[in-house]
Structure formats: C-alpha cells, structure tokens
N, C-alpha and C positions, 0 to 999 in steps of 0.2 A: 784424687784427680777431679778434675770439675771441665767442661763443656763451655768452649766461647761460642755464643751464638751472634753473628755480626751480619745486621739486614741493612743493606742500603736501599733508601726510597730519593724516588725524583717526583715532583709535580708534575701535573699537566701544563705542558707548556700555557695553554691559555688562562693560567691563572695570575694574576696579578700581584706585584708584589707585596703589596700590601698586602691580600688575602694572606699569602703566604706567611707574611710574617708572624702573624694573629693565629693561622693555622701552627706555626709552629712552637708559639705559647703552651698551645691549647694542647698539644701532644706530649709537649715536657712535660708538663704538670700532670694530665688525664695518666703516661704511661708507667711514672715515676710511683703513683699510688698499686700498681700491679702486684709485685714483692708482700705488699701485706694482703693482698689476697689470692692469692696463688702459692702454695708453700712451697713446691717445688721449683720457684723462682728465687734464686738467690741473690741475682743482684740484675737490676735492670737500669740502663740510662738511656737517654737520646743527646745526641750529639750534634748541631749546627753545622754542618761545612760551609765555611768564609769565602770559599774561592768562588766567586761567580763564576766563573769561565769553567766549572764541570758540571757534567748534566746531576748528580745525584745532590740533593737537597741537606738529606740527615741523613744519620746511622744512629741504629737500634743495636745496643751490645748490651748480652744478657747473659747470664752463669746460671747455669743451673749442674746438676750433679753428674748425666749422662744423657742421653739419644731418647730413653724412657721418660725421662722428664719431663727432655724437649718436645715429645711429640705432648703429651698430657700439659704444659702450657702454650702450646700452638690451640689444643682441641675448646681451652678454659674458654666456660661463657664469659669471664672478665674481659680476655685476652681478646674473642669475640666480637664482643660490641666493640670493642675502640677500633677492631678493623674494619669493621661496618660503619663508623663512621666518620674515620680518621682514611684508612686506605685506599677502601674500596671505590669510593667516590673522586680524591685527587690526585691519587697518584697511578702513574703512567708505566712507571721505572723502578723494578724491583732487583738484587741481586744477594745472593745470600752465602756465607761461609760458616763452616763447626769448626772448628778446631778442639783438638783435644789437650789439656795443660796438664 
C-alpha cells in the first residue's frame, strides 16, 4: 500500500501573471529533482491547473510508503528550502488530502 499526498496551492492574488508563470517553471523543475533526494519520496509531481476561474494554481501529488514517511519528507531540509522559497513567500491558498491506495 503506498500513501497519496495531494497539496493544492493558490498564489497571492497580487502576483502577476507573468510572475506566475515563471514561478511555476521554477517549481516543476526545483520540486521534480526531490525523489532523488529524499528516499522516502517515491514519486513527486506538480501539476498546472488550466482553469483560470479557480482560486488554486497547481497541485503537488506525491507517494510515499505511509504517514511515517510523509511526516520525514514534510520535515527534509530538501523539502524545506523549496518551501521557503517557493511557498512561503507566494502563496496564500493551501489545502491538503492522504489518501491511502
């Protein structure tokens, strides 16, 4: 059995589209290199949402084994920096689900 982790983020409204979109490069790429340093991450993506007409931006979907995992790549200095300074700075709008498969 393996653990879905699904994090929606929204921007801060006052951010620009453009930023955003450059922001959200920069997250694919920085969050996709995670899995090779976090072993307890088995698989991470970030996802675009298309629909301008919802508040949430992307989603973060991540597998890892169970709840023990998940908190041990929540705690990773990897995992860490990119929320310092991917998260913590522009976004506003966070919601989070586990699921278990």
């Amino acid at each position: 059995m393996a653990l879905k982790h699904y994090v929606l983020f929204g921007f801060q409204t006052e951010i620009s589209e453009e930023k955003k979109r450059g922001l959200l490069k920069d997250i694919q790429k920085d969050f996709h290199n995670l899995p090779e340093q976090i072993v307890e991450l088995q698989d991470l993506r970030i996802e675009i949402n298309i629909n301008p007409n919802e508040q949430y931006d992307f989603i973060l979907i991540a597998t890892v084994a169970d709840l023990s995992a998940l908190s041990i790549y929540a705690k990773h200095e990897a995992h860490q920096i990119l929320v310092q300074k991917y998260i913590k700075p522009y976004c506003s709008l966070r919601a989070c689900v586990d699921t278990q498969e």
